[in-house]
N, C-alpha and C positions, 0 to 999 in steps of 0.2 A: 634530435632527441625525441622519443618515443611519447605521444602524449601520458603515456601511465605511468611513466617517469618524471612529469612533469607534477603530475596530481601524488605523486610519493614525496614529492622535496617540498611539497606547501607546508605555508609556514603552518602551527597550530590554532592560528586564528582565523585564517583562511578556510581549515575543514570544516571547523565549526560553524563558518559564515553558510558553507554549502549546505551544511545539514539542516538551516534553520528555512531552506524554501530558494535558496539562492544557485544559480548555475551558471558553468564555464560557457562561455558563446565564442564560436570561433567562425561567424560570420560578420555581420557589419556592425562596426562597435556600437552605435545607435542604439541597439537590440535589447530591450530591458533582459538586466540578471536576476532580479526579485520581483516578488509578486507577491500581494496582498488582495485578502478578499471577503467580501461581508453577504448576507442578502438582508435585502429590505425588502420589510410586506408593506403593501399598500391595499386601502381597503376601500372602495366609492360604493356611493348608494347609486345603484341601476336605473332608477324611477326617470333618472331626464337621460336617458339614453339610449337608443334601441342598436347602436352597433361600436367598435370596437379596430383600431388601426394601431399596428407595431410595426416597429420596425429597429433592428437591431442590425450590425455590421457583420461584428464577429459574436457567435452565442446561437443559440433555440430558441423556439419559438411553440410552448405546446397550451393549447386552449382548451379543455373540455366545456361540458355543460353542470351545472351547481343542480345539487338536490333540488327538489320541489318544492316550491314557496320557499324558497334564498332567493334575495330581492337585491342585490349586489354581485361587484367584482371585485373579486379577490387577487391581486398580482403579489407573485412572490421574487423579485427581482436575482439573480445572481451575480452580482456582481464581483470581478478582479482585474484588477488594476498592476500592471507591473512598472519599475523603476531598473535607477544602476546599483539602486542597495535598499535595505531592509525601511530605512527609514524616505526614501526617496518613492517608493512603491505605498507608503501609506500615506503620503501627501497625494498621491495619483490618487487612491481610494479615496480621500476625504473631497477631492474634488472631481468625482464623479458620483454623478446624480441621474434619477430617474425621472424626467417631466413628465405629468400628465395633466392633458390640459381636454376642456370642452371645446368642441366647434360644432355647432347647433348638436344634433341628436349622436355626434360622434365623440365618441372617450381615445384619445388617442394620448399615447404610449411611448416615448423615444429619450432613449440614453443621450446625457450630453455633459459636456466638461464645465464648471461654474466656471473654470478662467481657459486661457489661452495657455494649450498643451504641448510643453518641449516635445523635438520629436522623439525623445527616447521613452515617453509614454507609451503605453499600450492598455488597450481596455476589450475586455471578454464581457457582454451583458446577455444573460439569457434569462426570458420568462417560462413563470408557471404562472398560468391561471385559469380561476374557474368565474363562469358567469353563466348568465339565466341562458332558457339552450334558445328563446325568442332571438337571441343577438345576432346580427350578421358580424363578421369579422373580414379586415384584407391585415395580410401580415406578408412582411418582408422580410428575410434574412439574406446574409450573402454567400457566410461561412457555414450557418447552421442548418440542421433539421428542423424542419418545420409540421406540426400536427397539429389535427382538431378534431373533436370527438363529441358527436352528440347535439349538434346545433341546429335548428330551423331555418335560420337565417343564409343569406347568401353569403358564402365562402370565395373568398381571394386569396389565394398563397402558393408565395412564391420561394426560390431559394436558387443562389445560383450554384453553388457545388454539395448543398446538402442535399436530405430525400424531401419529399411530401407525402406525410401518410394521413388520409381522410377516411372518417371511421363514421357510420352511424348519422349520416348528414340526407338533409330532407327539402332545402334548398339551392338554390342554382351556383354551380362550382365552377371558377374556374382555377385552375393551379399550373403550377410550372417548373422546373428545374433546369439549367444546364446540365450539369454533373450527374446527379444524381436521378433515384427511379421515382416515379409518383405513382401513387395507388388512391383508389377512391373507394368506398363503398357508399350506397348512395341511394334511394328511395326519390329523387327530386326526377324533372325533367329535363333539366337543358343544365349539361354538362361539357366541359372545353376543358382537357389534357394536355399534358405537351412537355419533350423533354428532349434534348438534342444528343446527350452520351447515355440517356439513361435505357430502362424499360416502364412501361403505361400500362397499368391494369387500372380494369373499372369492373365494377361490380355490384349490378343493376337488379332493386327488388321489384322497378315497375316493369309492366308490360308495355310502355311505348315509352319513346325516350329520343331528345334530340340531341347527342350528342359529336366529338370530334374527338382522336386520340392519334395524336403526331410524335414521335420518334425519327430523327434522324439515322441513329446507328444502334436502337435498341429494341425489343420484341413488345408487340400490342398483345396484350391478351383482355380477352371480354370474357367472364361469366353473368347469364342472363337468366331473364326468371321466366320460369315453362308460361307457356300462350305470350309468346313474345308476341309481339304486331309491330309491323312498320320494313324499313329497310336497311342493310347494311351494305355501304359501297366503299369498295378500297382501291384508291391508286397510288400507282407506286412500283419499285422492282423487290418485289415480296422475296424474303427467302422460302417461304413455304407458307401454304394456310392451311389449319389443322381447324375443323369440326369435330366438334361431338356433343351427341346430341340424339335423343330420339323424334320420330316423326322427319325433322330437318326441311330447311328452307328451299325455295327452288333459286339453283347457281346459276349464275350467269356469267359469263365467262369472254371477257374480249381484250385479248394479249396479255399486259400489265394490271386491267384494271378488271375487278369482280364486283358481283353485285348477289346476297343473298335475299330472296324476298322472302317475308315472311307474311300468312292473313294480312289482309289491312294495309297494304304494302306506303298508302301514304300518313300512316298514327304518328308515325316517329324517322325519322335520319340517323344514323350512327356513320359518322365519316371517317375511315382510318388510312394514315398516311405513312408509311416508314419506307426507307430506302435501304436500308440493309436488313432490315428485322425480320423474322417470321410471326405472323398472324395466327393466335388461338384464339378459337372461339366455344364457348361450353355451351350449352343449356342444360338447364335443372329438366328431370325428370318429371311428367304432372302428375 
């Protein structure tokens, strides 16, 4: 019998069950069919804390920086919780919760179940928040996108099949992906990329800079700010390295591995490693 034969002969209590958030699963019975879901804000005064630690399974993960003189952080939790039915998925929600606890100057952040969770639970937790841009942050997800925007502080973030996108940061970065691409824009010095299926862009408003950007099977691109100084060396089986750029660095060239110098050639490092990817490199016009 035809599955749409199947959902034509349900009973009338049945559709109505579907319609209310509920679905047919025809993988491992286990598999919640409802799903309930709330957010919870949470709101800490900043004053005893200078950095900020998440970590989430399945869910996001996006941090900006708060207005000028906001002296807190703001989390707005997402929380959903699914069950085998309507009422079984709101017991999952009522017992799940967001702890956030102090360990000296760290605010840390992590979803956790008040009891002991059948396996046919399932829990989705993703953050929003904003805090002062002073904060460093390390944030983890497994499932999700992970961002941050606007911070001073030193950045940690990771994701294993979402992206990483860093925005507007001034402190030392490092991030990472399986799956997914990671992108930086970045004013700091000492930056470390890294993404094994993804692609790695960085994008650099200093003139010396000591970075690394690693891809196993995906494209490194660098845009750089005119009067670069320092050096970039890449080894690796490049699919191609693209320049552009006026003035331009002097190449160097030996088999698999290149090396562009640039003035200054010991300011800064930039190390790029990809084994299937091709190599862009810009520079801004001065």
């Amino acid at each position: 019998m035809r599955l749409s034969t199947v959902i034509a002969t349900l009973p009338a209590a049945a559709a109505l069950l579907l319609a209310g958030g509920c679905a047919i699963h025809l993988g491992h019975w286990r598999d919640p069919s409802c799903f309930a879901s709330a957010d919870e804000t949470i709101v800490v005064a900043a004053a005893d804390f200078d950095a900020l630690a998440v970590t989430t399974h399945r869910g996001s993960i996006h941090v900006e920086s708060a207005a000028a003189g906001v002296d807190s952080v703001t989390i707005v939790a997402h929380k959903q919780a699914g069950g085998r039915d309507p009422s079984d998925a709101d017991t999952a929600l009522a017992a799940l919760r967001v702890a956030h606890r102090g360990e000296g100057r760290t605010l840390t952040l992590q979803a956790e179940w008040l009891q002991e969770a059948p396996d046919r639970w399932e829990a989705t937790v993703s953050f929003q928040i904003t805090l002062p841009a002073r904060f460093g942050v390390t944030l983890a997800s497994h499932d999700g996108d992970v961002s941050v925007t606007g911070l001073a502080g030193p950045v940690a973030a990771s994701s294993h099949h979402g992206d990483v996108d860093l925005l507007d940061l001034r402190g030392c970065v490092a991030a990472s992906s399986h799956h997914g691409t990671v992108a930086c824009a970045t004013s700091g010095s000492q930056v470390a990329l890294s993404s094994h299926h993804g692609d790695v862009r960085l994008r650099t408003s200093a003139t010396a800079i000591d970075a690394t950007l690693t891809s196993h099977h995906g494209d490194l691109e660098l845009d750089l700010q005119s009067g670069m100084r320092g050096t970039i060396q890449g080894d690796g089986e490049f699919g191609g390295l693209d320049w552009r750029g006026s003035g331009g660095p002097t190449v160097l060239i030996n088999g698999d591995d290149f090396e562009l110098r640039f003035p200054d050639p010991a300011a800064g490092t930039i190390t790029l490693s990809t084994h299937n990817g091709c190599v862009r490199v810009r520079c801004a016009s001065p």
